[in-house]
VMD Tcl script that draws the C-alpha trace (Angstrom):
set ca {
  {106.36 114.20 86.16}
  {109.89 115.48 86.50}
  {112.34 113.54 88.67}
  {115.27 114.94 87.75}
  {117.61 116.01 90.76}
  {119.45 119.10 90.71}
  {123.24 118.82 90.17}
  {125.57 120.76 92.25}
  {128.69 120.37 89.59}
  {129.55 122.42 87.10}
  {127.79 120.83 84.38}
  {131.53 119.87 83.24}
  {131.45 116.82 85.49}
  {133.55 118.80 88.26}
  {131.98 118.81 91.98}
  {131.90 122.03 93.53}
  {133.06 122.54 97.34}
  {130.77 121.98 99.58}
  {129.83 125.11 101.88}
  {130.17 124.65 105.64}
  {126.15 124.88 106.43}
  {125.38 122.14 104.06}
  {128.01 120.11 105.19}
  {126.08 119.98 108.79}
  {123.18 119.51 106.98}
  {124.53 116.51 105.33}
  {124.57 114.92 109.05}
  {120.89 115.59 109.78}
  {119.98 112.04 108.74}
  {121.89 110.24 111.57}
  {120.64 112.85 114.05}
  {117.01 112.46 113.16}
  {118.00 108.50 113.33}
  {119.33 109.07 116.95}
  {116.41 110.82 117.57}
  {113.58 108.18 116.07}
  {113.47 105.91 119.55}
  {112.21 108.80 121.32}
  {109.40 109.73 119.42}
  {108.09 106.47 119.63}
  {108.50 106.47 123.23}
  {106.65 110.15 123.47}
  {103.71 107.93 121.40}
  {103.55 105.58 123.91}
  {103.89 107.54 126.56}
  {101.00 110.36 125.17}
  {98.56 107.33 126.73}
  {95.06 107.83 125.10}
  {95.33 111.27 124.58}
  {95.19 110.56 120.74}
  {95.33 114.10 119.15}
  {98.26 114.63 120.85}
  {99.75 111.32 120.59}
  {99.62 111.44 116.92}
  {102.55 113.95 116.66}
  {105.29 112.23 117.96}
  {103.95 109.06 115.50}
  {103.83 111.36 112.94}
  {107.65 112.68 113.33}
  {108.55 109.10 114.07}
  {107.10 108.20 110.38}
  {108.95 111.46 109.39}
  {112.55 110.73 110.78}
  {113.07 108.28 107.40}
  {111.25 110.32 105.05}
  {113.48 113.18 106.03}
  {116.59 110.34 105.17}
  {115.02 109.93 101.74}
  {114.31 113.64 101.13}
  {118.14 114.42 101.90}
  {119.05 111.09 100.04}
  {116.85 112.33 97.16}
  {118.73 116.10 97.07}
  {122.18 114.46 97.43}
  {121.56 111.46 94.74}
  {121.59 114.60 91.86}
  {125.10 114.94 92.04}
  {128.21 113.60 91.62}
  {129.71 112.94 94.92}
  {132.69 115.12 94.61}
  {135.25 114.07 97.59}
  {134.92 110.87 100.60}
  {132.84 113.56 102.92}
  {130.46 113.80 100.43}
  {130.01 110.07 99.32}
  {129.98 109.02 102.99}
  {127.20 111.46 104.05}
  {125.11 110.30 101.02}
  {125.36 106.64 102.17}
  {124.36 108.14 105.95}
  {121.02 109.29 104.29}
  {120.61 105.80 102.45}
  {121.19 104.28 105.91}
  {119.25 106.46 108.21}
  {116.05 105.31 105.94}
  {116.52 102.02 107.00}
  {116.31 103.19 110.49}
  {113.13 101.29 111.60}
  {114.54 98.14 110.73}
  {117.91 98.76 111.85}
  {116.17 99.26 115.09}
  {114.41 96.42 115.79}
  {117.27 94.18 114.75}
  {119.08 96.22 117.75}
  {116.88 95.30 120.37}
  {117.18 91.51 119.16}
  {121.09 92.07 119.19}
  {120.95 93.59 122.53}
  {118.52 90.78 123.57}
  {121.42 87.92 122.60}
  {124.06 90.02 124.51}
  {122.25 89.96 127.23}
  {121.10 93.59 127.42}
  {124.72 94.76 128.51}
  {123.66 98.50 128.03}
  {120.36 100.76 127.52}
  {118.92 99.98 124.01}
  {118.62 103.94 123.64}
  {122.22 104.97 124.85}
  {123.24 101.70 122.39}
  {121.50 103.22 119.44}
  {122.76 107.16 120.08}
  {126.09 105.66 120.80}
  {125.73 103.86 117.30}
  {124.65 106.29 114.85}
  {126.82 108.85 116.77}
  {129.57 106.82 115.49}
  {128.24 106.72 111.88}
  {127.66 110.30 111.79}
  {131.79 111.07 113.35}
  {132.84 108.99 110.60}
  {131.02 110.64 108.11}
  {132.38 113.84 109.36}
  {135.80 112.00 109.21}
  {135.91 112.00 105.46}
  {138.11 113.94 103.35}
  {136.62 116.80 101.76}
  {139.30 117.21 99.21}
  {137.41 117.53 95.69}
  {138.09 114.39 93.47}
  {137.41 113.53 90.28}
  {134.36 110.56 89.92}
  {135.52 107.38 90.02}
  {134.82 104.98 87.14}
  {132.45 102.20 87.78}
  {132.32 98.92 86.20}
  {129.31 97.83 84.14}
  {126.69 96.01 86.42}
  {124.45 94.73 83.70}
  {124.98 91.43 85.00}
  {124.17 92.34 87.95}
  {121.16 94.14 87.54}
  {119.72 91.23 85.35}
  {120.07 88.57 87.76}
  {118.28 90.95 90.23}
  {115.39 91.34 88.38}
  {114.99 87.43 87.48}
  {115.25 86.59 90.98}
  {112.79 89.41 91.92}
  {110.49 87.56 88.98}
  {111.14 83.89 91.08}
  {110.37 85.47 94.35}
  {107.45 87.60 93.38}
  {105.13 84.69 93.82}
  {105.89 84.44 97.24}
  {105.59 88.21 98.58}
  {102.46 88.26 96.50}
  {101.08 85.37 98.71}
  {102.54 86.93 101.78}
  {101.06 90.18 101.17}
  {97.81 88.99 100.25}
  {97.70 86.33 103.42}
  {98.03 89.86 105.86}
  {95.24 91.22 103.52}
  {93.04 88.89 104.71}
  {93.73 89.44 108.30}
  {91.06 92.95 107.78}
  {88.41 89.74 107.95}
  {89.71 88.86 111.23}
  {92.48 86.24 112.78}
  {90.54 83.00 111.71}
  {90.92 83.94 107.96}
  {94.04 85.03 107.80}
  {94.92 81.52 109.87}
  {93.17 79.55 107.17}
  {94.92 81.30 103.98}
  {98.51 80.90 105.77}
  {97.78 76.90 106.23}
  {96.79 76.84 102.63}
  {100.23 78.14 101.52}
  {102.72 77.38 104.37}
  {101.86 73.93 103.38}
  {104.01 74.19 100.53}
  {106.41 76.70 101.53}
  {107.05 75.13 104.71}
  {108.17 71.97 103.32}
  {111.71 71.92 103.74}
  {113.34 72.07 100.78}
  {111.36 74.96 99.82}
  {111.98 77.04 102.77}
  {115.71 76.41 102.43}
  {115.83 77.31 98.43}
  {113.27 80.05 99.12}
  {115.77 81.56 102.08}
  {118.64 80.97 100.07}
  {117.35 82.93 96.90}
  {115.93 85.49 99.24}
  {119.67 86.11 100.67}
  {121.26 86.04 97.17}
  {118.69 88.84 96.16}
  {119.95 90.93 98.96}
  {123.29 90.48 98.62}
  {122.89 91.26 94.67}
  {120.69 94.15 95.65}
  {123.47 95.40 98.30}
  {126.12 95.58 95.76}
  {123.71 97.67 93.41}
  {122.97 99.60 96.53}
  {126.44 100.20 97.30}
  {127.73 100.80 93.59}
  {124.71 103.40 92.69}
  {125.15 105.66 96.09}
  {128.40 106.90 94.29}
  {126.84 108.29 90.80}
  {124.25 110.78 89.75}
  {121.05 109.56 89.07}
  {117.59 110.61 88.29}
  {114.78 110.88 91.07}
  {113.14 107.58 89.83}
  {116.22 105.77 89.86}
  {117.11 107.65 93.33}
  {113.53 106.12 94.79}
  {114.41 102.40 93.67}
  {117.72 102.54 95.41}
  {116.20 104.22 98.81}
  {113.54 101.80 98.65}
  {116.17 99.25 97.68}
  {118.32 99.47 100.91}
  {114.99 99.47 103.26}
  {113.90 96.44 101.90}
  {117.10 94.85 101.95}
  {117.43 95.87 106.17}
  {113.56 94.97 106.54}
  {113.86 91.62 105.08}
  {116.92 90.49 107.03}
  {115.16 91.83 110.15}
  {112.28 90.27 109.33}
  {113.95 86.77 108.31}
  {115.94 87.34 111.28}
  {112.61 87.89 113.79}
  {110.76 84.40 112.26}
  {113.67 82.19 111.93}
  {115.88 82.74 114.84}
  {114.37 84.79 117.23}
  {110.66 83.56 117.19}
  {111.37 80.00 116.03}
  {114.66 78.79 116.75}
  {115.50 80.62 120.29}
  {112.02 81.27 121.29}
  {110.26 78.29 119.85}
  {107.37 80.94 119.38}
  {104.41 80.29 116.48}
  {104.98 83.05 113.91}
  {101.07 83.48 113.21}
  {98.56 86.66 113.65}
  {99.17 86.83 117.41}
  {102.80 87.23 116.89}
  {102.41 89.39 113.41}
  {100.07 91.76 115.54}
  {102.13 91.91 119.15}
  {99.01 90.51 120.67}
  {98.00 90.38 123.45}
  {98.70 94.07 123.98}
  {98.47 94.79 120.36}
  {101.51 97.10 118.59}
  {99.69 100.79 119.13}
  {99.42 100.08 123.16}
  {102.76 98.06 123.81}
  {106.06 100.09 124.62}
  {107.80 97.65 122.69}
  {105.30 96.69 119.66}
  {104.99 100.03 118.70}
  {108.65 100.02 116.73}
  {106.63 97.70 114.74}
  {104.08 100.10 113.10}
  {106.77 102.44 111.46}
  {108.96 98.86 110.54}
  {106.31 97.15 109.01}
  {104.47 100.17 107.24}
  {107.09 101.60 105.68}
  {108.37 97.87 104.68}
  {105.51 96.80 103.16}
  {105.22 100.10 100.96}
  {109.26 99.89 100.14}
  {108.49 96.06 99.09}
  {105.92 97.27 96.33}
  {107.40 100.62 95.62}
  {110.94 98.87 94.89}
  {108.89 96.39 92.62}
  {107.50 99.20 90.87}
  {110.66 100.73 90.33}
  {111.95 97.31 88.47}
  {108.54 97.32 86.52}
  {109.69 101.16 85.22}
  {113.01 100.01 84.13}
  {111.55 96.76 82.13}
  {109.47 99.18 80.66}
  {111.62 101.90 79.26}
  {113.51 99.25 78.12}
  {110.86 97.52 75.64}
  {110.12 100.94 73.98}
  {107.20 101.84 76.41}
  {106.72 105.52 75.78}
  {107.86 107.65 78.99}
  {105.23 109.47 80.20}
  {102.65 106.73 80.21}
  {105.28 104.61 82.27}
  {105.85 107.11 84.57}
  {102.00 107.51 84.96}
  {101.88 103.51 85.92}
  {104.43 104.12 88.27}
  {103.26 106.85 90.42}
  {99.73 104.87 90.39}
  {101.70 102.12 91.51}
  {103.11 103.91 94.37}
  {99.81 104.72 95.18}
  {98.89 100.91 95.53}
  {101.93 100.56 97.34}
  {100.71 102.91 99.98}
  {96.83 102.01 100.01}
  {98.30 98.44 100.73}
  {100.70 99.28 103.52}
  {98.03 101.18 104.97}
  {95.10 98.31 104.59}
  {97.86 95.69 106.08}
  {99.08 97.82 108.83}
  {94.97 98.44 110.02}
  {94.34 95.22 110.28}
  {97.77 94.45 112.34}
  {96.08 97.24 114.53}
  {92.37 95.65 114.87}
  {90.48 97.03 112.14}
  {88.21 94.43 110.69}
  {85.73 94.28 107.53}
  {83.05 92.58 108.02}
  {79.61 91.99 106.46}
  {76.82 93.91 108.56}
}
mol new
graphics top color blue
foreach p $ca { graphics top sphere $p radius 0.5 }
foreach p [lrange $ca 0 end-1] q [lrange $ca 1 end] { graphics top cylinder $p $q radius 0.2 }
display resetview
């Protein structure tokens, strides 16, 4: 499979200008973000009337896929002047839009609701997409970046320590497709160790060290040309990183600490209205989904790269990889199915 991005340099290393229509184009990631509350309110408000309901779910799912397909067309060339890095890290951002926007309505909720949480989240990414605009579009040569070997090997050994952990907690909401009692049982088997409180507090603190390692990557990458596969690790990359905060941020202080609510399936599933028939659950769907499939996908990025670098041969580890995005989603989608009431059972 080819992933390699089209450049728009010279093949020299020199950016070309940007012409005005892409440069508008570059801002169609925060607009589609501005516009990703609405569709979700169009789902909910589409009642039963499923055929038609699915369309505004459907262009709510498509909002950060559009991100990462302008992310994607961007990430093959060398940004070439502030404009053009700054629009680039818009489309990394916008991906990470259904996180992002669940972690406003908890920020709104500690405020005290001083505004709408719509006119707060235009009013946001209006102001990401003006300062975009704002940058210089004077052409400039690349900018040298340091070596982040160090970096990038501390990542993955963390990723190794932690792996144990999301592979429980993915496999735990696995078991939820045989109903609420099962998934109950297999969380009491493990939160009895990972509840105890040293290892919450070492597993929280080597979960935040992760993302800050993975946010300097992040931040480091968005500024040089890269392939498609490496372009995919750091997309799914910066929605994990927002997911996980949110979703730290949702157990540990919202739910637990302020709310003193039981993080278990009722919780996980927005019960008792469920998250396809509550205004407010259904952010959930798109924020979970895509998290769980940007959890694997990013670990199957990692897996590539550990590869190539033992001497694997290319196209077989590029074979493994697209298979493993295809796990990735068959798992989101399993997870996400049972979240929304579909069971397995044995008759």
């Amino acid at each position: 499979m080819d992933m390699q991005l089209r450049s728009s340099d010279d093949g020299l290393g020199t950016p070309a200008p940007v012409p005005a229509a892409r440069q508008a184009v570059a801002l169609a990631p925060a607009l589609a973000a501005m516009a990703y509350p609405f569709w979700l309110r169009a789902f909910h408000a589409s009642g039963p009337q499923w055929p038609l309901a699915a369309l505004p779910l459907l262009a709510a799912f498509a909002m950060p896929l559009l991100a990462a397909l302008l992310w994607l067309r961007a990430a093959g060339a060398v940004p070439g002047s502030a404009f053009e890095l700054r629009t680039r890290r818009l489309a990394l951002m916008s991906v990470a839009a259904p996180p992002l926007f669940v972690f406003c309505a908890f920020l709104l909720s500690v405020l005290g609701r001083p505004v709408a949480e719509p006119l707060a989240w235009v009013v946001a990414w209006l102001t990401a997409g003006l300062w975009a605009w704002a940058g210089s579009r004077r052409v400039e040569p690349p900018a040298a970046q340091p070596a982040d070997a160090t970096a990038r090997v501390a990542h993955g050994l963390l990723a190794a320590m932690l792996l144990a952990f999301v592979a429980f907690h993915l496999a735990n909401h696995l078991f939820g497709l045989l109903g609420p009692q099962a998934h109950a049982a297999v969380m009491k088997v493990g939160r009895g160790v990972y509840r105890l409180p040293a290892v919450e507090a070492m597993l929280v603190a080597l979960l935040l060290l992760q993302l800050s390692l993975g946010s300097r990557l992040a931040w480091r990458w968005s500024r040089q040309r890269m392939d498609g596969y490496r372009a995919v690790q750091v997309a799914t990359g910066v929605y994990l990183g927002f997911f996980l905060l949110t979703h730290m941020n949702s157990a540990l202080v919202s739910a637990r600490a302020l709310q003193g609510i039981a993080t278990d399936w009722a919780w996980a599933s927005g019960a008792p209205q469920g998250l396809l028939l509550d205004a407010w659950n259904i952010r959930l769907l798109p924020h979970y989904a895509l998290g769980v499939f940007c959890v694997l996908a990013h670990l199957c990025c990692g897996l590539r790269s550990v590869l190539l670098a033992h001497g694997r041969p290319p196209a077989g580890v590029n074979r493994v990889w697209l298979a493993g995005l295809a796990v990735s989603a068959s798992v989101s989608v399993a997870i996400v199915a049972g979240l929304c009431g579909l069971r397995i059972t044995g008759n």
